[in-house]
PDBQT receptor file of N, H, CA, C and O in Angstrom, charges set to zero:
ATOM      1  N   UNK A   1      10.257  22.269  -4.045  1.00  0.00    +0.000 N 
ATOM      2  CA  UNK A   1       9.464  22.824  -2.976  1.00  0.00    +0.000 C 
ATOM      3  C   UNK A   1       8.773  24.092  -3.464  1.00  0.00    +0.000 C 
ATOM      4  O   UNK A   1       9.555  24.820  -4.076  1.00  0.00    +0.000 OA
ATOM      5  N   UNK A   2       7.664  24.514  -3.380  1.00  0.00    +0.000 N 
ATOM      6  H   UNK A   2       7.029  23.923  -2.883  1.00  0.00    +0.000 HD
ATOM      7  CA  UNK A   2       6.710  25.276  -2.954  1.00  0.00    +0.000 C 
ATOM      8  C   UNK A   2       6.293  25.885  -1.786  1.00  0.00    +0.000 C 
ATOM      9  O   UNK A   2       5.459  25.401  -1.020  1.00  0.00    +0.000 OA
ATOM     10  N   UNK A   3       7.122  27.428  -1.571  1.00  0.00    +0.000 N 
ATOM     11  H   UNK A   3       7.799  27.821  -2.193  1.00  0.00    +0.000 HD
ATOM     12  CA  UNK A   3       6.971  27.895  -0.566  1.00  0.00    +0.000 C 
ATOM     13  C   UNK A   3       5.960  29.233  -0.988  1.00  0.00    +0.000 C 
ATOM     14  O   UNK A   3       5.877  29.785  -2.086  1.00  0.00    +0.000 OA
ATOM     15  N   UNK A   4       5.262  29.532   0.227  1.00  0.00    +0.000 N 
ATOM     16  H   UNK A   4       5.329  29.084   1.118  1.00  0.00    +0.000 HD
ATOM     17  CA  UNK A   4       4.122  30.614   0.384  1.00  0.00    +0.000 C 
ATOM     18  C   UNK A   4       4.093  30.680   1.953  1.00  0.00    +0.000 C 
ATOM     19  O   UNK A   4       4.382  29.904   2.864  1.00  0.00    +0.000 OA
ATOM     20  N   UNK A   5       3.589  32.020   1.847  1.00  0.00    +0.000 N 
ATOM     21  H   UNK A   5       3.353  32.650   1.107  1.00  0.00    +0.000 HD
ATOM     22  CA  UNK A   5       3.260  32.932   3.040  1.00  0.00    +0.000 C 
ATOM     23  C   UNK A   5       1.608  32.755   3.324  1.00  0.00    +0.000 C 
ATOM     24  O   UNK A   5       0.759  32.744   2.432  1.00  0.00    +0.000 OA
ATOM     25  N   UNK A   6       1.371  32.633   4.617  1.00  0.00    +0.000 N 
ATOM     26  H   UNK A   6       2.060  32.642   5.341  1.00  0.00    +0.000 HD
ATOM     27  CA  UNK A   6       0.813  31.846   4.678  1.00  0.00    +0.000 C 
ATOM     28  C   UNK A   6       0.011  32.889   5.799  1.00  0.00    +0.000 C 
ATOM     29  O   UNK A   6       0.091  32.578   6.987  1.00  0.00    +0.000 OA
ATOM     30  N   UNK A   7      -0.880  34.315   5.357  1.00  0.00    +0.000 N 
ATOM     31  H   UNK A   7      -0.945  34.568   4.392  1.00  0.00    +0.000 HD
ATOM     32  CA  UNK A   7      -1.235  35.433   6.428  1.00  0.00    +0.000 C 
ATOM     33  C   UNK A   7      -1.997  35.115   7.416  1.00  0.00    +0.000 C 
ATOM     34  O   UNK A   7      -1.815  35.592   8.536  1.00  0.00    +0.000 OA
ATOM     35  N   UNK A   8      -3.180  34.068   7.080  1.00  0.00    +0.000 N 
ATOM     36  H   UNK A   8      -3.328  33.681   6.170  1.00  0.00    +0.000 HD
ATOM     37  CA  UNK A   8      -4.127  33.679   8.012  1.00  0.00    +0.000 C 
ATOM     38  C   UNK A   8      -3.213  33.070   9.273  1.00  0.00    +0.000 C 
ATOM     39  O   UNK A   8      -3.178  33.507  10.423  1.00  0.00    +0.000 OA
ATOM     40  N   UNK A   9      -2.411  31.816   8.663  1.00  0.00    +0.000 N 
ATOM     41  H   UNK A   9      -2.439  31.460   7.729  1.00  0.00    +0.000 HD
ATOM     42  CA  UNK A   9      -1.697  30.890   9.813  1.00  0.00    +0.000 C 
ATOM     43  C   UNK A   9      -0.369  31.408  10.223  1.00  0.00    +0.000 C 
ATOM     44  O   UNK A   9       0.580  30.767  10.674  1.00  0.00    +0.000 OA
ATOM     45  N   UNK A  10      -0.487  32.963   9.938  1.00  0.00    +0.000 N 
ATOM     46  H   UNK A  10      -1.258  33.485   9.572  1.00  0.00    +0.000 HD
ATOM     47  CA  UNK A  10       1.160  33.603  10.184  1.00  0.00    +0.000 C 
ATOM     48  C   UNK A  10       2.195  32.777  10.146  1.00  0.00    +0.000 C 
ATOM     49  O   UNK A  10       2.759  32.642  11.232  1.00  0.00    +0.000 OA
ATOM     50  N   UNK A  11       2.802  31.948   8.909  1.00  0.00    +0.000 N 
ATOM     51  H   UNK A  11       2.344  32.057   8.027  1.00  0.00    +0.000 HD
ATOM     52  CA  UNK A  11       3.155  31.516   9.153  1.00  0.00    +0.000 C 
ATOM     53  C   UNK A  11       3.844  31.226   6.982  1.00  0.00    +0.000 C 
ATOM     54  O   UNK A  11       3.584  31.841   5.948  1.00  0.00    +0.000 OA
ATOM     55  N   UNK A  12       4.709  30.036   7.288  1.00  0.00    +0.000 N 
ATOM     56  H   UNK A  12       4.920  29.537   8.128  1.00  0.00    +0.000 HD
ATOM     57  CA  UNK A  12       5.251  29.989   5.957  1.00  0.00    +0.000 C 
ATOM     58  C   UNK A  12       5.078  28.519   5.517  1.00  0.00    +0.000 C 
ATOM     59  O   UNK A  12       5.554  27.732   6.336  1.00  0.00    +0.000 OA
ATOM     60  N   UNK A  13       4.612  28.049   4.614  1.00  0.00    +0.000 N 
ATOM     61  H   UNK A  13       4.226  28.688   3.949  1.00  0.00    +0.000 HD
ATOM     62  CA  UNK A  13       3.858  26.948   3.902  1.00  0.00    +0.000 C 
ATOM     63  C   UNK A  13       4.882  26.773   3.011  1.00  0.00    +0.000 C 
ATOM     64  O   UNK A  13       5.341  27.593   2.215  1.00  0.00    +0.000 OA
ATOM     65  N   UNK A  14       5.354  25.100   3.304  1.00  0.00    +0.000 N 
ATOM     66  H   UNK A  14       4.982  24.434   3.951  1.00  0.00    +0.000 HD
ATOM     67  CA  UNK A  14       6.088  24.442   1.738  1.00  0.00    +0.000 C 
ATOM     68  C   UNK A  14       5.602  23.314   1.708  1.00  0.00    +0.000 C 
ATOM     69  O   UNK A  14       5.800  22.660   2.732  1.00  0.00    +0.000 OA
ATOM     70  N   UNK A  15       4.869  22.687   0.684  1.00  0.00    +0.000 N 
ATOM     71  H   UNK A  15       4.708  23.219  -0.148  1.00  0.00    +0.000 HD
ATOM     72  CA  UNK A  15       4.689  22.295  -0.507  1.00  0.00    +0.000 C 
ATOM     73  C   UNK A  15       5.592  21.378  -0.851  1.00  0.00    +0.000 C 
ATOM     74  O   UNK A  15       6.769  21.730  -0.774  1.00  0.00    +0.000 OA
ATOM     75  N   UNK A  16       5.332  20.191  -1.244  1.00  0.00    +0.000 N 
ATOM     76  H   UNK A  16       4.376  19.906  -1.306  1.00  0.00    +0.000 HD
ATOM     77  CA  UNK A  16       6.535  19.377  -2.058  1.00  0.00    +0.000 C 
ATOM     78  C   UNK A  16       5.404  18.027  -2.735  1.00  0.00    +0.000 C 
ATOM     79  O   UNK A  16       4.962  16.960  -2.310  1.00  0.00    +0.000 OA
ATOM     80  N   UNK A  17       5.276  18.946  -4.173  1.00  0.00    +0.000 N 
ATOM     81  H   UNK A  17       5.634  19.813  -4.518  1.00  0.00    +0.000 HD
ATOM     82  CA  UNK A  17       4.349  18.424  -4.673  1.00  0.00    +0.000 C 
ATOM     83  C   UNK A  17       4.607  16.737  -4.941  1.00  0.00    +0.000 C 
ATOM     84  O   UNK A  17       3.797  15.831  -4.745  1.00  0.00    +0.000 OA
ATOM     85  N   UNK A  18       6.314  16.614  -5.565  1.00  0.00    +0.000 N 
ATOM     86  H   UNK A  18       6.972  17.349  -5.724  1.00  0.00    +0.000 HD
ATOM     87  CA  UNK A  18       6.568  15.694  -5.822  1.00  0.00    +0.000 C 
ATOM     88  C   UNK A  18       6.119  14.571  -5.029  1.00  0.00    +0.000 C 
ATOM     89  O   UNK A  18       6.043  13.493  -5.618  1.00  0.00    +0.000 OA
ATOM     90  N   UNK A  19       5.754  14.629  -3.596  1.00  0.00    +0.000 N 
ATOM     91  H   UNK A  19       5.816  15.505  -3.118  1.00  0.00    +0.000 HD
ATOM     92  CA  UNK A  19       5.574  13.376  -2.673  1.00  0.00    +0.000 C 
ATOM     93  C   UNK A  19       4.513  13.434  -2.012  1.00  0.00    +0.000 C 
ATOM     94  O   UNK A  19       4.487  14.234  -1.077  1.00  0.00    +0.000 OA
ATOM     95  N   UNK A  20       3.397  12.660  -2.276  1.00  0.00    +0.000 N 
ATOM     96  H   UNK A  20       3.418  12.010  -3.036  1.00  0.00    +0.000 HD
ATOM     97  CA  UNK A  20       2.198  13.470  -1.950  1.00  0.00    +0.000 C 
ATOM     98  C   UNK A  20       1.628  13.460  -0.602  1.00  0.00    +0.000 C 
ATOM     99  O   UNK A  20       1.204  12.476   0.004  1.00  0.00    +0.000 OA
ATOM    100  N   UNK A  21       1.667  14.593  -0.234  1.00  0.00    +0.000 N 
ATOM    101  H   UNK A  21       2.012  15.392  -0.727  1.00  0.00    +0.000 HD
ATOM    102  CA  UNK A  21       0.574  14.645   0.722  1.00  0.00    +0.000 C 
ATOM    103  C   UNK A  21       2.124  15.751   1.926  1.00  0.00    +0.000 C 
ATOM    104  O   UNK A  21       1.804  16.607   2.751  1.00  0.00    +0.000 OA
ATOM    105  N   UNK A  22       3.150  15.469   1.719  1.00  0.00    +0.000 N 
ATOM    106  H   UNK A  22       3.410  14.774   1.049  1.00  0.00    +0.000 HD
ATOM    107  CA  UNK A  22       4.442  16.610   2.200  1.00  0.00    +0.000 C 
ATOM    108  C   UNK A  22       4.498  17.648   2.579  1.00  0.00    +0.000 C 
ATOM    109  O   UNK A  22       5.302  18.234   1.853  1.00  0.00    +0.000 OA
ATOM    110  N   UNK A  23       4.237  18.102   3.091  1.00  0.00    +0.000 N 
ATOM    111  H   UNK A  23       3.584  17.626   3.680  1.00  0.00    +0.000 HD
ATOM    112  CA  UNK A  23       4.230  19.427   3.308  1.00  0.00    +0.000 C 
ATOM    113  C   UNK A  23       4.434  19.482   5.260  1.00  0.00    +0.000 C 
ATOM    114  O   UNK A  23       4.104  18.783   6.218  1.00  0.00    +0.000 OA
ATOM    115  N   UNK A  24       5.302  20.994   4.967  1.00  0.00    +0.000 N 
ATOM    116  H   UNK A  24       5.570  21.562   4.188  1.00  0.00    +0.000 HD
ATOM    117  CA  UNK A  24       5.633  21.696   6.275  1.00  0.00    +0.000 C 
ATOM    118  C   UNK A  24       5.409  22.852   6.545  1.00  0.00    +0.000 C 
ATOM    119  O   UNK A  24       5.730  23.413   5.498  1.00  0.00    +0.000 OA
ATOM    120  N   UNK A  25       5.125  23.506   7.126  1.00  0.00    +0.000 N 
ATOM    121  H   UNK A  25       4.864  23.050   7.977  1.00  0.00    +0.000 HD
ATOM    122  CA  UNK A  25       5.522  24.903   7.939  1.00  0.00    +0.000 C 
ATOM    123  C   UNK A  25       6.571  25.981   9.164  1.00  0.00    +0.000 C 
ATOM    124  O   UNK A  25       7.138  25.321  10.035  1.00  0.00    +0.000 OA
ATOM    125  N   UNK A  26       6.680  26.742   9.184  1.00  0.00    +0.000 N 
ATOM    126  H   UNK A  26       6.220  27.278   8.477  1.00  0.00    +0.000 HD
ATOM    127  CA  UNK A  26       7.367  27.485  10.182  1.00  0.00    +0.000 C 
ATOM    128  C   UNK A  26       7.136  28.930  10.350  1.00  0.00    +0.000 C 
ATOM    129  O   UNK A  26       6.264  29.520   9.712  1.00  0.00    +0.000 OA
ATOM    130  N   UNK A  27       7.956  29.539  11.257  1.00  0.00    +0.000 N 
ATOM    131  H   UNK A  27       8.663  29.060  11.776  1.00  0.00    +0.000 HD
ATOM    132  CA  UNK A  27       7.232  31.070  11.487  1.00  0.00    +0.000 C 
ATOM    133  C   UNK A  27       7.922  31.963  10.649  1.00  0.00    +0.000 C 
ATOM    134  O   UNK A  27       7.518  33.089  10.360  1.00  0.00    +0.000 OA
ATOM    135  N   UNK A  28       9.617  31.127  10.024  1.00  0.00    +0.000 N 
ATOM    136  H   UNK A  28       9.945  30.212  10.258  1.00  0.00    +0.000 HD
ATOM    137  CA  UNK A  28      10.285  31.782   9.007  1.00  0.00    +0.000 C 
ATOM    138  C   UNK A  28      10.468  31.098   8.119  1.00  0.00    +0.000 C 
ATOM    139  O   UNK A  28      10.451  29.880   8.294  1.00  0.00    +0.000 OA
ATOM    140  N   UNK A  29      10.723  31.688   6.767  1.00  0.00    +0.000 N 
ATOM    141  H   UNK A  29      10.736  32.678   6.625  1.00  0.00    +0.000 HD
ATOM    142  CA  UNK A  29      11.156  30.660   5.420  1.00  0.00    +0.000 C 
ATOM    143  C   UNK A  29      12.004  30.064   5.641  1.00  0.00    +0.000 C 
ATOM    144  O   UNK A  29      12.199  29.184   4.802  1.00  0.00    +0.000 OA
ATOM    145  N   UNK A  30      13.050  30.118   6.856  1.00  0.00    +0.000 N 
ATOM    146  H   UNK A  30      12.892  30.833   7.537  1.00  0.00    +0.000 HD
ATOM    147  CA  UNK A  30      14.609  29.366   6.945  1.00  0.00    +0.000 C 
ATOM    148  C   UNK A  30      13.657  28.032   7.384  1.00  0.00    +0.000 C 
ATOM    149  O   UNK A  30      13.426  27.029   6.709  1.00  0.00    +0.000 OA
ATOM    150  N   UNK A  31      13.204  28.355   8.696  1.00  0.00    +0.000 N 
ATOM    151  H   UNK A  31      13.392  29.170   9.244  1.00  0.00    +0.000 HD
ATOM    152  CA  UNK A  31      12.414  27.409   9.483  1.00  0.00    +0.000 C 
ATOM    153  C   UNK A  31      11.778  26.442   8.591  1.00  0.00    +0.000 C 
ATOM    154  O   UNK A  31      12.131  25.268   8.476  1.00  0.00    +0.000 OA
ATOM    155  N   UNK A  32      10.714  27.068   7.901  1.00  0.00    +0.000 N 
ATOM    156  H   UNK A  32      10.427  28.021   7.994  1.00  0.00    +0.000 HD
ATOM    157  CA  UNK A  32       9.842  26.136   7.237  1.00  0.00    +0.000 C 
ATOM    158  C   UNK A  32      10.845  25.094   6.050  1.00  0.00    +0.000 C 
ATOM    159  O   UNK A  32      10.949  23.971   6.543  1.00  0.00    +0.000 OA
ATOM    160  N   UNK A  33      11.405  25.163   4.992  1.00  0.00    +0.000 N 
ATOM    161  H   UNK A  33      11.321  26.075   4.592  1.00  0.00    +0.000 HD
ATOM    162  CA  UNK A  33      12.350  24.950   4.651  1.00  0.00    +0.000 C 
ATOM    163  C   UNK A  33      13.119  23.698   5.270  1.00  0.00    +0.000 C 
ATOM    164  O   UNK A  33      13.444  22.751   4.554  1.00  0.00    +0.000 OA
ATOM    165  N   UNK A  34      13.393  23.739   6.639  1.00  0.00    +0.000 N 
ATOM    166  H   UNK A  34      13.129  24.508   7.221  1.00  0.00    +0.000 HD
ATOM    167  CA  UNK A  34      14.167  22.917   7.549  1.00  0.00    +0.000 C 
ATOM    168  C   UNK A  34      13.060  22.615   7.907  1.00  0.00    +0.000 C 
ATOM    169  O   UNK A  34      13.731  21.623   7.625  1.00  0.00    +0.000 OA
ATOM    170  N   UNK A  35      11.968  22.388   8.265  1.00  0.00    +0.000 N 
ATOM    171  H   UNK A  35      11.423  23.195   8.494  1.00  0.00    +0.000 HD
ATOM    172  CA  UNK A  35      10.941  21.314   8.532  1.00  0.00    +0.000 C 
ATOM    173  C   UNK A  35      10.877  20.702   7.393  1.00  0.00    +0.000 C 
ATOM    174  O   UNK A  35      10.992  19.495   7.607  1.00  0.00    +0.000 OA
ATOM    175  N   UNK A  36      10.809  20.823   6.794  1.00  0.00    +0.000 N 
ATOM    176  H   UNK A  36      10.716  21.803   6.621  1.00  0.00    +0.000 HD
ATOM    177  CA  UNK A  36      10.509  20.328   4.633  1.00  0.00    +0.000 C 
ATOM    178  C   UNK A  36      11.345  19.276   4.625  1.00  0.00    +0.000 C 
ATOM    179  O   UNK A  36      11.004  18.099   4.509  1.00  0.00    +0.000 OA
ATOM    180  N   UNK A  37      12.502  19.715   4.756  1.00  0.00    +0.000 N 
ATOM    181  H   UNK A  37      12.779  20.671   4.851  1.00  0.00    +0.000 HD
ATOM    182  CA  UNK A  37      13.609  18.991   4.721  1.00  0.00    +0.000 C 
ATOM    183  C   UNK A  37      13.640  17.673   5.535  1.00  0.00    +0.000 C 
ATOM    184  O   UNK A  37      13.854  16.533   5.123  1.00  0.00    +0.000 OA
ATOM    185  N   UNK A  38      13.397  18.069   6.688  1.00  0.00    +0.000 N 
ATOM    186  H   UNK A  38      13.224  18.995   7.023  1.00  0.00    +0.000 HD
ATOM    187  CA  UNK A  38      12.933  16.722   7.798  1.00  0.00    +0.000 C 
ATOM    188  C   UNK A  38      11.753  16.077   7.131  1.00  0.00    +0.000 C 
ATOM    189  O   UNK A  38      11.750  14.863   6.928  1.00  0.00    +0.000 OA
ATOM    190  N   UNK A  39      10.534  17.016   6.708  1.00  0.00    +0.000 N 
ATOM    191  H   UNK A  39      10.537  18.002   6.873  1.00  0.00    +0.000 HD
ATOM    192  CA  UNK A  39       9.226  16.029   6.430  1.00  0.00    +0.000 C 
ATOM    193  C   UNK A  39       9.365  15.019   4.918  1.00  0.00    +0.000 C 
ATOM    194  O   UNK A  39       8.704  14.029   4.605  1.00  0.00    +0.000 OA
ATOM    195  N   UNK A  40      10.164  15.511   4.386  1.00  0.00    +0.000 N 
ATOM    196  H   UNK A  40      10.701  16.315   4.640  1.00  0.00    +0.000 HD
ATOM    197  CA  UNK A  40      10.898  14.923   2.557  1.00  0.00    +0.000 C 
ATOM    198  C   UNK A  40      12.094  13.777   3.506  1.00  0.00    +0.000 C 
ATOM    199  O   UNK A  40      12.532  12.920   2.739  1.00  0.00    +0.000 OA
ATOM    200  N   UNK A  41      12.588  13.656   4.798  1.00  0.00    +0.000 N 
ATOM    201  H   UNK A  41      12.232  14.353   5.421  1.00  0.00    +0.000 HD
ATOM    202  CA  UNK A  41      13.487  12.651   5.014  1.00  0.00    +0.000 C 
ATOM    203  C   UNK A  41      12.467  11.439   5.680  1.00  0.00    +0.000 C 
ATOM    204  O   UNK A  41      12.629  10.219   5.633  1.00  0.00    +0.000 OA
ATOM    205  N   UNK A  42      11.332  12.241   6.331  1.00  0.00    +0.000 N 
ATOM    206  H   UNK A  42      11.200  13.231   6.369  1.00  0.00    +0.000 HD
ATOM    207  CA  UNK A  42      10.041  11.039   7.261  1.00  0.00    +0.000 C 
ATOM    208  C   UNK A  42       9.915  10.475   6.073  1.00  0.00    +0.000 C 
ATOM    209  O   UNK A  42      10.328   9.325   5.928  1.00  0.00    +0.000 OA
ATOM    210  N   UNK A  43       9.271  11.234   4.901  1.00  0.00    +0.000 N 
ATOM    211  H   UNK A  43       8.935  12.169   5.018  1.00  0.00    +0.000 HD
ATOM    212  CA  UNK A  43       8.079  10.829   3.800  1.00  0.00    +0.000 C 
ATOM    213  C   UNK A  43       8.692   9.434   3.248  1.00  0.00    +0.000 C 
ATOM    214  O   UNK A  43       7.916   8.481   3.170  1.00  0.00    +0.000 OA
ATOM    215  N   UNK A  44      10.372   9.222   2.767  1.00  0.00    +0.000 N 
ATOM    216  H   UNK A  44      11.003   9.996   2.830  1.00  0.00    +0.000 HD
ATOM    217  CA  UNK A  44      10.676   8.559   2.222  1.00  0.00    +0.000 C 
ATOM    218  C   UNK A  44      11.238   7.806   2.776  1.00  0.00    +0.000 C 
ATOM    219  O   UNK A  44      11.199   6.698   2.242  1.00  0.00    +0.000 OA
ATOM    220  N   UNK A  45      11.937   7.883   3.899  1.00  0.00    +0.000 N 
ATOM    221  H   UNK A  45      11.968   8.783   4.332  1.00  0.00    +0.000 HD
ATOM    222  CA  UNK A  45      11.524   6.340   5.138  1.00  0.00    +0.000 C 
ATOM    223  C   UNK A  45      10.295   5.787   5.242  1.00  0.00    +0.000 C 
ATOM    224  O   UNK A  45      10.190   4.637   4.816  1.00  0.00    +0.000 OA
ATOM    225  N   UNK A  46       9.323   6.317   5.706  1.00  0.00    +0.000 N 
ATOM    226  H   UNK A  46       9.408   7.251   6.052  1.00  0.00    +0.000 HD
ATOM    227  CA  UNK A  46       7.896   5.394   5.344  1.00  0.00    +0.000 C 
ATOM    228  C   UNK A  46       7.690   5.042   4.558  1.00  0.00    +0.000 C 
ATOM    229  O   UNK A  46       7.429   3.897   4.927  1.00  0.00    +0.000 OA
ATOM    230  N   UNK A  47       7.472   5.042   3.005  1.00  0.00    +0.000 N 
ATOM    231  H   UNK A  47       7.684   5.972   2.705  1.00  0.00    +0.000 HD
ATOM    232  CA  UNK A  47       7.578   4.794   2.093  1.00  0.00    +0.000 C 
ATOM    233  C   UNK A  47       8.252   3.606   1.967  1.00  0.00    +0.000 C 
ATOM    234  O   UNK A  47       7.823   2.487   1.686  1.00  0.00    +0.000 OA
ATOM    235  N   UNK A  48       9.963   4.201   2.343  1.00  0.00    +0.000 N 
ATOM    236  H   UNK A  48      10.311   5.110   2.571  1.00  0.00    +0.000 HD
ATOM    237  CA  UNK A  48      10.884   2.902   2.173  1.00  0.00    +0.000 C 
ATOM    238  C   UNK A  48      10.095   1.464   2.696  1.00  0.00    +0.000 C 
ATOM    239  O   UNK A  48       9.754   0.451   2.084  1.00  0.00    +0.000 OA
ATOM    240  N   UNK A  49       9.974   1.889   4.155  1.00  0.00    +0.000 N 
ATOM    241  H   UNK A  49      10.251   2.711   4.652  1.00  0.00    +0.000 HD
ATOM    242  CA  UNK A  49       9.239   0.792   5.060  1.00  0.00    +0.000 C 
ATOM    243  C   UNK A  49       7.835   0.604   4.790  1.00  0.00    +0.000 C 
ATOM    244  O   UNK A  49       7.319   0.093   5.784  1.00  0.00    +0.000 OA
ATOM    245  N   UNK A  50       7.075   0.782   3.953  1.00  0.00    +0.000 N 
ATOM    246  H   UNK A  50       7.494   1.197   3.146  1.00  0.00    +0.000 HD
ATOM    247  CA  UNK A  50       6.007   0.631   3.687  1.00  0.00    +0.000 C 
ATOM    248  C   UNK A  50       5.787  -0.479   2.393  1.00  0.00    +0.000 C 
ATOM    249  O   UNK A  50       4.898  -1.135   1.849  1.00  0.00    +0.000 OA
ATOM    250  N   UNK A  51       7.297  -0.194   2.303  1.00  0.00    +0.000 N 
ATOM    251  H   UNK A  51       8.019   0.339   2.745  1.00  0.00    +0.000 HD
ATOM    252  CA  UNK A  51       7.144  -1.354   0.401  1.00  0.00    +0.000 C 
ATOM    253  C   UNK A  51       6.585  -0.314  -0.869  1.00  0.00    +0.000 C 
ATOM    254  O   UNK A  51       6.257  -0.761  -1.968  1.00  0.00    +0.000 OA
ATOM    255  N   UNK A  52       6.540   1.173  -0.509  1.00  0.00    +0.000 N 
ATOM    256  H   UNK A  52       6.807   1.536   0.384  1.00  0.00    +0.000 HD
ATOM    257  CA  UNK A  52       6.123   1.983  -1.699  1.00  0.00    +0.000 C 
ATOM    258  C   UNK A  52       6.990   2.486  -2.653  1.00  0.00    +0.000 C 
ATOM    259  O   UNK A  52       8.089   2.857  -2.239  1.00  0.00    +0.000 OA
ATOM    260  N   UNK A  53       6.725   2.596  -3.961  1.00  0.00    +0.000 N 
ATOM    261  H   UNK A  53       5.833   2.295  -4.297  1.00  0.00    +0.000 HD
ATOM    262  CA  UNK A  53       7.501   3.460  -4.913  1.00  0.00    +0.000 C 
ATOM    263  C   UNK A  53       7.822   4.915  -4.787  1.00  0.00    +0.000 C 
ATOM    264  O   UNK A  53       6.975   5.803  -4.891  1.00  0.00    +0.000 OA
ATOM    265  N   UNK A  54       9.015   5.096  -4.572  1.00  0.00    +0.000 N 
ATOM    266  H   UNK A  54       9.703   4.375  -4.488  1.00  0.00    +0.000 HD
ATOM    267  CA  UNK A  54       9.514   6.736  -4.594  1.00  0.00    +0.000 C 
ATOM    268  C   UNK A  54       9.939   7.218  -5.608  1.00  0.00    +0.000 C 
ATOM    269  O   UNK A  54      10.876   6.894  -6.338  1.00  0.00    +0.000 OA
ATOM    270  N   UNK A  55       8.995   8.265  -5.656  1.00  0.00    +0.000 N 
ATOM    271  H   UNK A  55       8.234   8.529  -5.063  1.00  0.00    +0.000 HD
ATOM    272  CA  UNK A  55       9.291   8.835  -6.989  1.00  0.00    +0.000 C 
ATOM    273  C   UNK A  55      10.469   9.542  -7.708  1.00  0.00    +0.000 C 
ATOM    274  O   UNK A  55      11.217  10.103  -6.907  1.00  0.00    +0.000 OA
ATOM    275  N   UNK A  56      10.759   9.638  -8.750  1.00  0.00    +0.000 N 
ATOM    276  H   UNK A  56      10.151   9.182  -9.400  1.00  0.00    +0.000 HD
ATOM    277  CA  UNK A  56      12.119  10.188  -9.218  1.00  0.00    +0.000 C 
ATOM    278  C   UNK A  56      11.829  11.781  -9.188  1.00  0.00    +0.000 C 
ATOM    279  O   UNK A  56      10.827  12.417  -9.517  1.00  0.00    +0.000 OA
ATOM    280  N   UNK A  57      12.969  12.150  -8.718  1.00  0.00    +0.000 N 
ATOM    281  H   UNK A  57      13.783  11.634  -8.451  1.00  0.00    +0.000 HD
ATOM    282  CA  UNK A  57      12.760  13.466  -8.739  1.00  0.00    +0.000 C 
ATOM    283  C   UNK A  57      12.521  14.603 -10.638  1.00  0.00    +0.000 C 
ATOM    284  O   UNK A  57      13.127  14.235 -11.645  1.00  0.00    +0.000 OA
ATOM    285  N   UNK A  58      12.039  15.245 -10.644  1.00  0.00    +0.000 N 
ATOM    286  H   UNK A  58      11.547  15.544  -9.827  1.00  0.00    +0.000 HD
ATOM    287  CA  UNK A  58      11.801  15.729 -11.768  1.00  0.00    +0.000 C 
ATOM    288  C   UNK A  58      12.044  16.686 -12.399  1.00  0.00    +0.000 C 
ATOM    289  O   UNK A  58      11.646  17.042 -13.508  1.00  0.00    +0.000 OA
ATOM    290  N   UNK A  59      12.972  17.303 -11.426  1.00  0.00    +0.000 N 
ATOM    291  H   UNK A  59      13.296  17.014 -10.525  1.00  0.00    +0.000 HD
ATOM    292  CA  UNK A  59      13.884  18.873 -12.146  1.00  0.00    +0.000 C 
ATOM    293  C   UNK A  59      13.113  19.329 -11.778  1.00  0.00    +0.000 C 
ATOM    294  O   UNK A  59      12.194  19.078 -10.999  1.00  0.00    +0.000 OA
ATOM    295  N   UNK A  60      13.621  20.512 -12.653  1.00  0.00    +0.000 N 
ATOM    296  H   UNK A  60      14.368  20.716 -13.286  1.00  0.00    +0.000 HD
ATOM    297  CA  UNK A  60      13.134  21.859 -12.913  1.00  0.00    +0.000 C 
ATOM    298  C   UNK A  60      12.186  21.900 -13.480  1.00  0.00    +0.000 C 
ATOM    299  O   UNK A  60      11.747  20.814 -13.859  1.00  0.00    +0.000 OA
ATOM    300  N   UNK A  61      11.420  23.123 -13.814  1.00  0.00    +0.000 N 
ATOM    301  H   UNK A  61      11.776  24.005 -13.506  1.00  0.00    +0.000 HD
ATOM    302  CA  UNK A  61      10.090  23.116 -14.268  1.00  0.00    +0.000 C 
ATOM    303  C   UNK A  61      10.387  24.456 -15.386  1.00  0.00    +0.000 C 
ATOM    304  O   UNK A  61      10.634  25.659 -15.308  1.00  0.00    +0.000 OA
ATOM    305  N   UNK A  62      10.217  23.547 -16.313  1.00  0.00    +0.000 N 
ATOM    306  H   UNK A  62      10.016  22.569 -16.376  1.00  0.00    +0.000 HD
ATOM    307  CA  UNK A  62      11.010  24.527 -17.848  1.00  0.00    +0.000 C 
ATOM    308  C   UNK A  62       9.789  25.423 -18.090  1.00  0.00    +0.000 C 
ATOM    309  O   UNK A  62      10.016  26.632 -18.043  1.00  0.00    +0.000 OA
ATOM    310  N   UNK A  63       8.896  25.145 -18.268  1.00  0.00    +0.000 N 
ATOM    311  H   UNK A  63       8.711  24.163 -18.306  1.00  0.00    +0.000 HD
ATOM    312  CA  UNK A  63       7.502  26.065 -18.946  1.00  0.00    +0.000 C 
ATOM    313  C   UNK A  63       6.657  26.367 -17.969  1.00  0.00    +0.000 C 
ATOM    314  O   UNK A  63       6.680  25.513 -17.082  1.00  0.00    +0.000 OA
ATOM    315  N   UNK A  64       5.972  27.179 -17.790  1.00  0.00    +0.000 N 
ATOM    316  H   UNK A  64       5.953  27.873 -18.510  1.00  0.00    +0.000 HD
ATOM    317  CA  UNK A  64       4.735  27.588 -16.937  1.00  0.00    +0.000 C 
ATOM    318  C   UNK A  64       3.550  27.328 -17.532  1.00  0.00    +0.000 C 
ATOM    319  O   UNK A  64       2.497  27.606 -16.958  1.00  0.00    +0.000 OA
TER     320      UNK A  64
């Protein structure tokens, strides 16, 4: 996950590059986070039920 602050939409932006198109918000990082969490459990039920490939997760991110 990819979280950012988010000044225009007061608000906190995550990101979850791995699954595309994922992403949540909330008014706190706990919040947003726990939407993420729910929107990463929708993403890959549809998916499931859609007949699509889910991707393997990919660690950590060693180099910048």
């Amino acid at each position: 996950m990819i979280i950012w602050r988010s000044v225009e939409d007061k608000a906190f932006v995550v990101d979850v590059p791995e699954l595309s198109g994922c992403m949540a918000h909330g008014p706190t990082r706990q919040v947003a986070i726990t939407n993420a969490e729910d929107a990463i459990r929708f993403w890959i039920k549809t998916a499931k039920d859609d007949g699509l490939t889910i991707p393997q997760p990919r660690g950590r991110l060693v180099f910048a």
